[in-house]
C-alpha positions, 0 to 999 in steps of 0.5 A: 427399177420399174414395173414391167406388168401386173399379174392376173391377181394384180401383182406387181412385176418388177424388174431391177438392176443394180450395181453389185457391192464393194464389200460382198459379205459371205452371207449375202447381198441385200437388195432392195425392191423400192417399188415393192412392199413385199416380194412374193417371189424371184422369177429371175435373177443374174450377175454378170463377170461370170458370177452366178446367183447361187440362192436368194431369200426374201423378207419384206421387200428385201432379196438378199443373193447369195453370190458364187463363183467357179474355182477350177484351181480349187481341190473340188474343180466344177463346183461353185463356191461363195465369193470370198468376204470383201470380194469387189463386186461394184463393177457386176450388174446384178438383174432380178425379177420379182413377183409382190405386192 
């Protein structure tokens, strides 16, 4: 989305912003940092509609988030559990900020 600032090594800060997909695979969301040629690392990280950003990994200039969310109908009440495969997401706002080159 934009550079927000520079490390002292110059880095590059970057904050993004994005829409969620509509089809979430239990193995993750991939998002692309455009501006980035590799991630060093995630500063920060949200979703909104009451989800949570269980993980991330990063190769190249790729975060991929690994999305959960709380089931307190579930047998194991207060733990956090991946969002189900398929699970609309489109209408989340996911946020991350990231460190790279």
């Amino acid at each position: 989305m934009a550079v927000i600032g520079l490390t002292a090594d110059g880095k590059k800060i970057v904050a993004k912003s994005t829409s969620g997909p509509s089809a979430y695979a239990v193995t993750g969301f991939p998002i692309t940092i455009d501006e980035l040629t590799r991630v060093d690392a995630v500063i920060f990280s949200e979703i909104s509609g009451g989800y949570r950003i269980a993980g991330t990994s990063i190769s190249g200039n790729v975060v991929t988030v690994l999305i959960h969310y709380f089931d307190y109908d579930a047998g194991s009440d207060g733990a956090s559990i991946t969002v189900p495969a398929n699970t609309d997401l489109h209408l989340q706002t996911v946020k991350l900020v990231v460190i790279g080159t």
